[in-house]
N, C-alpha and C positions, 0 to 999 in steps of 0.2 A: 504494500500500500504506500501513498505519498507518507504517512508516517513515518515508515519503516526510511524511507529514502531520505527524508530530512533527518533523522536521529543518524546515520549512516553518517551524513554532510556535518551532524556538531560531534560527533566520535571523530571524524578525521582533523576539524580542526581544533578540537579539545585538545588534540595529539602535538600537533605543529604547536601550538600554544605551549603546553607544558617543555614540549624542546625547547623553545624560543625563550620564554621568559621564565618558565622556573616558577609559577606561582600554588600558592601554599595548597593542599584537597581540598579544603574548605570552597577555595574560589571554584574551584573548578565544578567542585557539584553543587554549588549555587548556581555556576551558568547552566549547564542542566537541567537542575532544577525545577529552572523560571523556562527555559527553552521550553520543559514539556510542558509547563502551567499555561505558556502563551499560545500553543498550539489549541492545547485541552478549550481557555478560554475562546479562539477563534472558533472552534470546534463547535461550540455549546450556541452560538449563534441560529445555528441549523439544527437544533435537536427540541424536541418540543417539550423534551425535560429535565435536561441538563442544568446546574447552575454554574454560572464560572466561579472561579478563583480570586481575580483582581479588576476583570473588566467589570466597569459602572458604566453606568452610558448609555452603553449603546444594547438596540431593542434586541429581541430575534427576529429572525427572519420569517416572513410570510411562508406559510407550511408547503405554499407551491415553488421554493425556491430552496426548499430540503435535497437537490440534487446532491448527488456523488458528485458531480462538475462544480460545484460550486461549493462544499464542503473543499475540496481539493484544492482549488482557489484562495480559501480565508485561508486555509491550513500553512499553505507556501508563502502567502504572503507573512503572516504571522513570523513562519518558521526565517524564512529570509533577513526581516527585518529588525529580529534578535540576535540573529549568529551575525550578521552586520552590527550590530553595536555592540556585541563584546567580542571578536574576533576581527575586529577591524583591518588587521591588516592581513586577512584573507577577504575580505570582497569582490577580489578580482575575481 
C-alpha cells in the first residue's frame, strides 16, 4: 500500500540521517512517530470514524470522496510534507 511505500521513504532517510548527523533515538523515533500520526491524521479525513491525533480544523470529507485515490493523495501528501521538514536535506 502507499503506506507501506512512505514508511519505506522515512526508514531510508531515518538511515542517511543517523549516518549524517549522529542524532540521539529519542529524535529519531519522535520523527517517526509524528511521520505515522501525520499520515494516521490525513488518513482519518476519509474515514467516517476515525479520530485524528493532532489535526483540529479541518472537517472530513464528504463520504463520496472516501476513494482509495484520494485516501492515497492526503496520505502522500501528508507523508511528503513531514519527511520534508525533518529530513530536509533529503528533499531532492
Amino acid at each position: 500500500s502507499i503506506v507501506y511505500r512512505w514508511a519505506e521513504k522515512a526508514l531510508e532517510a531515518t538511515s542517511r540521517d543517523t549516518e549524517r548527523f549522529k542524532p540521539r533515538p529519542t529524535v529519531t523515533s519522535r520523527y517517526l512517530g509524528l511521520f505515522s500520526i501525520a499520515v494516521f491524521d490525513a488518513w482519518t479525513r476519509y474515514d467516517s470514524m476515525a479520530n485524528p491525533v493532532y489535526l483540529k480544523g479541518v472537517e472530513r470529507r464528504p463520504a463520496n470522496e472516501h476513494t482509495d485515490q484520494n485516501k492515497e493523495v492526503a496520505i502522500s501528501y501528508a507523508a511528503y510534507r513531514i519527511l520534508s521538514e525533518y529530513y530536509f536535506s533529503d528533499t531532492s
